[in-house]
N, C-alpha and C positions, 0 to 999 in steps of 0.2 A: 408578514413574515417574508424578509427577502433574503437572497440566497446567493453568494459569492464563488466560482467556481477557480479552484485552486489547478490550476495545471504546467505539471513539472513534465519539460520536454529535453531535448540535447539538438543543436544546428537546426532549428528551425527557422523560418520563418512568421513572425507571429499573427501577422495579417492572416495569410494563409492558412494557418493551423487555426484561426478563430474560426473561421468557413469551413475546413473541412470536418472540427469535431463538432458541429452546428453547436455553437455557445448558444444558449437562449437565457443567459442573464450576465450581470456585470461577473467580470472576472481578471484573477490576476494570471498572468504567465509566466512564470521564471523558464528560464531557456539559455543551457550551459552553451559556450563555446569559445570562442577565441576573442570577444570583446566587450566589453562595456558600457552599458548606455541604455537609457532607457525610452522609450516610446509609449503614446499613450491615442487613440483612437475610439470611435465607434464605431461599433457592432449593430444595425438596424437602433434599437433604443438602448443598449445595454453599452455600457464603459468597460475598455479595452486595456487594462495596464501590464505592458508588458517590460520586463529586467531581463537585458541580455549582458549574460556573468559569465567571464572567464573563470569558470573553477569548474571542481565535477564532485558527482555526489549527489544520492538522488535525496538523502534524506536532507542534505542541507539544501539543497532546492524546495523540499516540502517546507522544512521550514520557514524559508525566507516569504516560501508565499502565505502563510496560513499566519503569521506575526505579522502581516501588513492585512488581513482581513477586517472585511468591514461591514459583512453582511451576517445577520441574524442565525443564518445557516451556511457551514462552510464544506464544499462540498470537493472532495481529493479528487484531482484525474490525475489520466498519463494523457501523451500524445494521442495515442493510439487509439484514447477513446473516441465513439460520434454517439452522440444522444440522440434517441428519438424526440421528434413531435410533440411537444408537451411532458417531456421528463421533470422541468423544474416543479409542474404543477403537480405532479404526483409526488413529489418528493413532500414539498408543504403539507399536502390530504395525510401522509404516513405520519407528519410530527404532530398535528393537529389531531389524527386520531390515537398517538402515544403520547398524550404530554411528558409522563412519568422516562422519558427515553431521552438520555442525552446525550444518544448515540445511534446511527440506525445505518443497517447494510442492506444493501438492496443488489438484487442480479443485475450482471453484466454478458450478455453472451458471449462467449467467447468458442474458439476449438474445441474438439474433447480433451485433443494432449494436453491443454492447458486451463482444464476446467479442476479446480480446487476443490468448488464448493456451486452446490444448487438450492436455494433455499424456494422449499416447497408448503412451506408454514409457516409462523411467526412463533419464534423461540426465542430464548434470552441466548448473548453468547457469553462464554466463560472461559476462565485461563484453560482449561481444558480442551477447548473447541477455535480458539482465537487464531492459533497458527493457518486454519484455513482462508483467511479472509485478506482479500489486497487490498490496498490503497485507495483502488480508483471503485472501491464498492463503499467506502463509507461516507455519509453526511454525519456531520456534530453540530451543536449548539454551540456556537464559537466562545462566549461571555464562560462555558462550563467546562471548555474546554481552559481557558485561561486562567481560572480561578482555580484549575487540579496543577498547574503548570508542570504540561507533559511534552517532551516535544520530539521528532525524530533523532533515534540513534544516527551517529554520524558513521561508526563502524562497518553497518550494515547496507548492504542493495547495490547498484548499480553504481558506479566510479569508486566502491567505496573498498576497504582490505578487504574487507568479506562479501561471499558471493550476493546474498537476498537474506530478505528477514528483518527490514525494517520498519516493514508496515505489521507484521505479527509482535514486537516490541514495541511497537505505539499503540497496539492494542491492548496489548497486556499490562502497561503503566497507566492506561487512562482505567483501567478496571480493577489495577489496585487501590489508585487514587478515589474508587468509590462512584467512576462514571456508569452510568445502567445503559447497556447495551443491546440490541436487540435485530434481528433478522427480519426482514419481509420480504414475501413472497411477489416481490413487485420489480420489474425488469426496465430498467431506465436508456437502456444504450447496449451497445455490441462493442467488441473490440476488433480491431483491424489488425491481423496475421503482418507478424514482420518479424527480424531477427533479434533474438535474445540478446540485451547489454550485457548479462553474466553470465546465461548457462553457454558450458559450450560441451555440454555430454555428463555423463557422469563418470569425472576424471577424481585423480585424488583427492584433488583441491573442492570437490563438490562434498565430498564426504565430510573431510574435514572440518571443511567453514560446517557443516550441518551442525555437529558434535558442539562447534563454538556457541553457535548460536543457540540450539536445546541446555545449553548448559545456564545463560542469562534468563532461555525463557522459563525452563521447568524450574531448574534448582535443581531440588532433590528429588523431583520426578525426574527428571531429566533419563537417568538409567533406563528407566522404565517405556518410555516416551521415544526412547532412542530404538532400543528393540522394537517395540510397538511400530514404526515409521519404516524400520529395515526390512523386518518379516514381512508385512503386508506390501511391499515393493520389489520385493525381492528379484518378481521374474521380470524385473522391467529395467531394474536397477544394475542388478547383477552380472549382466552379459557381457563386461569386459573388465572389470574388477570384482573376483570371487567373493563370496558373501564374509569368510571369515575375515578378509584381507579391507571389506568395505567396513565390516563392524570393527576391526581395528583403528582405521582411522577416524572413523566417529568417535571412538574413546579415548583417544588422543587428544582431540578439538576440545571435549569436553574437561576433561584432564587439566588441559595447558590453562582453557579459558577460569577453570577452577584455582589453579596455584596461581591468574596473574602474568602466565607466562607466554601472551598472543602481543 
C-alpha cells in the first residue's frame, strides 16, 4: 500500500516546503503564484513533483494535485502541515485495519481557536457531522475515489468567491456517492500557526458565504443547521455583528444560493 501526499500551498518554495512539512513519501505539490513551470526532485527516497501555477483557488489546486495521483492512498495537506515520524506508516496500519473504509480522517494538532474537531474514537462520519472535518485530515483510496468522480468545488475556500467550505463539499459528495467514511482516533502531524487566506473576522461577508455554503451542503436542513451553527457561537461570533443582523445574512447567503442568484 503506497501513499501519495497531495499538498496545496500559495508562493512557496517547493524544495523547502518538502523539508519543512517532513514529506516521508512520494508527493505531488501544486503551488499558486505568479508562474508556470514545473520541477521534479528527490526527497531522501521519495519523488518530488511539484506545479508552479499562476492561478488561485485552493479547491483547483486540490484538484490539479489528486487527478495527477498515483499512489494507492492519497493523502490532502496544506502548507502548513509537518508530519511526524512515521505518520505514513500509521496511516497504512488504519486502512489495513478498516478495509471496508474508503475514506479515513485522522487528528491534526492544531490551536484551540482553530480546532474543529478531535476525534477520541473511531465513528463513521456523515452529512451531518462532515462539515467539521478539513482537508489536510483526510486519506482516500484514490482508484474509489475516481470511480465516485467527485472533485473540489471551485466556488469555495481560499482565492475562491466564497470564504471556506470546500473540503466539507468534497466530503459531502464523496458520501453521497456511496464512499464509507470514518474517523480515527490516531494523530499524524500538527499544524503550524500562520495567517488565515480567508478569515479576516466575522465581518458580513463571513456570515453570508456561511448561508451560501449550508444552503449546497444541508438543502433542506440547511434552516435548521443554520440556527444550530449561529446559537451555539453566538458569544464568539456575535461581538461586532448582532446576532439578529448575523442571522439575517446567513438567510440571505442561503436564499440567493437557493434562487441561483450568487
Amino acid at each position: 500500500m503506497d501513499i501519495q501526499i497531495l499538498v496545496s500551498a500559495v508562493k512557496k518554495d517547493g524544495r523547502q516546503l518538502a523539508e519543512k512539512m517532513n514529506l516521508q513519501a512520494d508527493s505531488i505539490l501544486v503551488i499558486q503564484g505568479e508562474e508556470n513551470r514545473y520541477e521534479q526532485f528527490r526527497k531522501d527516497q521519495w519523488d518530488m513533483r511539484v506545479y508552479y501555477l499562476n492561478e488561485r483557488g485552493v479547491g483547483l489546486s486540490r484538484n490539479t494535485a489528486w487527478m495527477r495521483s498515483e499512489g494507492e492512498i492519497s493523502l490532502f495537506s496544506d502548507e502548513d502541515i509537518v508530519y511526524d515520524d512515521g505518520a505514513m506508516e500509521l496511516i497504512k496500519q488504519e486502512f489495513a485495519k478498516y478495509p471496508q473504509a474508503d475514506m479515513l480522517f485522522f487528528n491534526v494538532q492544531v490551536t484551540q481557536e482553530r480546532a474543529t474537531y478531535h476525534t477520541e474514537s473511531f465513528h463513521p462520519v456523515k452529512w451531518y457531522n462532515c462539515g467539521r472535518y478539513p482537508a489536510y485530515s483526510i486519506a482516500v483510496r484514490t482508484e474509489k475515489l475516481r470511480q465516485a468522480n467527485v472533485c473540489f468545488p471551485l466556488l469555495f475556500g481560499g482565492g475562491a468567491r466564497y470564504s471556506n467550505g470546500e473540503d466539507s463539499l468534497f466530503i459531502h459528495d464523496c458520501l453521497k456517492k456511496g464512499m464509507k467514511a470514518f474517523a480515527v482516533p490516531v494523530c499524524i502531524g500538527k499544524e503550524v500557526p500562520r495567517p488565515s487566506t480567508w478569515f479576516h473576522g466575522y465581518n458580513e461577508k463571513f456570515f453570508y458565504d456561511r448561508g451560501v455554503l449550508y444552503h449546497f451542503l444541508y438543502k433542506k436542513a440547511a434552516f435548521l443547521m443554520e440556527a444550530r451553527f449561529l446559537y451555539k457561537n453566538r458569544n464568539v461570533m456575535c461581538q461586532e455583528i448582532p446576532f439578529d443582523k448575523a442571522w439575517k445574512l446567513i438567510r440571505k447567503g442561503s436564499k440567493d444560493a437557493a434562487k441561483g442568484q450568487i
